[in-house]
N, C-alpha and C positions, 0 to 999 in steps of 0.2 A: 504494500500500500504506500502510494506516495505522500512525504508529509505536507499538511498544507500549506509550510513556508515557500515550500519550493511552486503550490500554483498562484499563490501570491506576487513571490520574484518572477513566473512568469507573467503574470497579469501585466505586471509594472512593466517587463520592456518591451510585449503587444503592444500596450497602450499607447507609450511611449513612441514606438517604430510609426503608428500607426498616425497620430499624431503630426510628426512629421512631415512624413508622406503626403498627407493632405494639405499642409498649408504649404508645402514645395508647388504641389497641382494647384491650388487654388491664387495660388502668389503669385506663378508665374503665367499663370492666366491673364490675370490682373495686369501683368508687369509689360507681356507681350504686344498686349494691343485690345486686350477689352477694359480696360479704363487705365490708362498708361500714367504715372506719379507725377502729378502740377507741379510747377514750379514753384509757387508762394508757398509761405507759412501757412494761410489759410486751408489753403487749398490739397496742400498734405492732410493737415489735420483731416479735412473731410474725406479725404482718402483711405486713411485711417480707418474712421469711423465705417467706414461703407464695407470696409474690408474685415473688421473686428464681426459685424452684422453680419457678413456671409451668411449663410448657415452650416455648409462645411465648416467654415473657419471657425465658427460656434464650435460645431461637434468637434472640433481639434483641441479647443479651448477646454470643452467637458471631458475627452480625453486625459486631457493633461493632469486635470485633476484628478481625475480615477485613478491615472497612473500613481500622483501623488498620496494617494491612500490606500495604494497597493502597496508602495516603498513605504510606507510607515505600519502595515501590517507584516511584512516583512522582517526589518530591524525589530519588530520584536519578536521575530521568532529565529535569526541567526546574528551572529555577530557583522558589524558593518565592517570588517575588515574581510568576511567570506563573503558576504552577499555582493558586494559593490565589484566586481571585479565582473561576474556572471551581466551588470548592466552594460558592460563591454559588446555585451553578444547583441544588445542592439543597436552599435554601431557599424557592425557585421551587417546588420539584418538591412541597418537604410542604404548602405553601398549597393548590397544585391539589388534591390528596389528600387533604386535612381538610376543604375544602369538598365534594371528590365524596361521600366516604369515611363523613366524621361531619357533614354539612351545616352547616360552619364559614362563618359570613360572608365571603363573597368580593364586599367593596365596588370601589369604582371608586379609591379610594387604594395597595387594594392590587394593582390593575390596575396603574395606575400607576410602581408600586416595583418591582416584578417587572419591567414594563418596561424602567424606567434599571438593574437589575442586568443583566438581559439584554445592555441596552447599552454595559454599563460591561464584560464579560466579550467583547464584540465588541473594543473600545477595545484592551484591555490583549492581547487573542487578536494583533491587528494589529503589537504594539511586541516579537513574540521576534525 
């Protein structure tokens, strides 16, 4: 039976990848050419504001905070010296996803890095 720290920790970096993800899609939506950043102060602001209302950008927002009381039901159920390292894996998870997703370069460096995080989350998984 798996313990329920560990569907917590994964809740937190779903949440979190997930999160993400969407306001990259919703950003650069925005950013591209369906309502492209004013120039004035004003007029950012109101950019802002239009942006913050999305309702993706909402649901990113409500993420965020799910995530935030995943990672606090978490800390209490392992030490934040073992759990924090496993939030690595969803910086793993948004490389994979910007490259499928918005066909972000996925070179052989970042092959690589992803790897020793992987490895590094094996390491520290091994020392509870």
């Amino acid at each position: 039976m798996i313990q329920v720290g560990y569907l917590y920790l994964f809740l937190t970096i779903i949440t979190s990848v997930a999160s993400q993800i969407i306001v990259k899609w919703r950003v650069s939506g925005f950013v591209v050419g369906l309502l492209p950043i004013p120039e004035g102060v004003v007029g950012k602001i109101l950019f802002l504001f239009k942006v913050v209302f999305d309702p993706f950008i909402f649901l990113a927002l409500c993420l965020t905070f799910i995530s935030g009381l995943c990672w606090m039901a978490t800390m209490a159920k392992f030490d934040i010296s073992y759990a924090y390292p496993f939030t690595m894996l969803g910086f793993v998870a948004v490389l994979l996803f910007s490259a499928l997703l918005f066909g972000e370069v996925f070179n052989v460096y970042k092959i690589i890095g992803c790897g020793l995080i992987v490895l590094g989350v094996l390491v520290v998984s091994k020392g509870m």
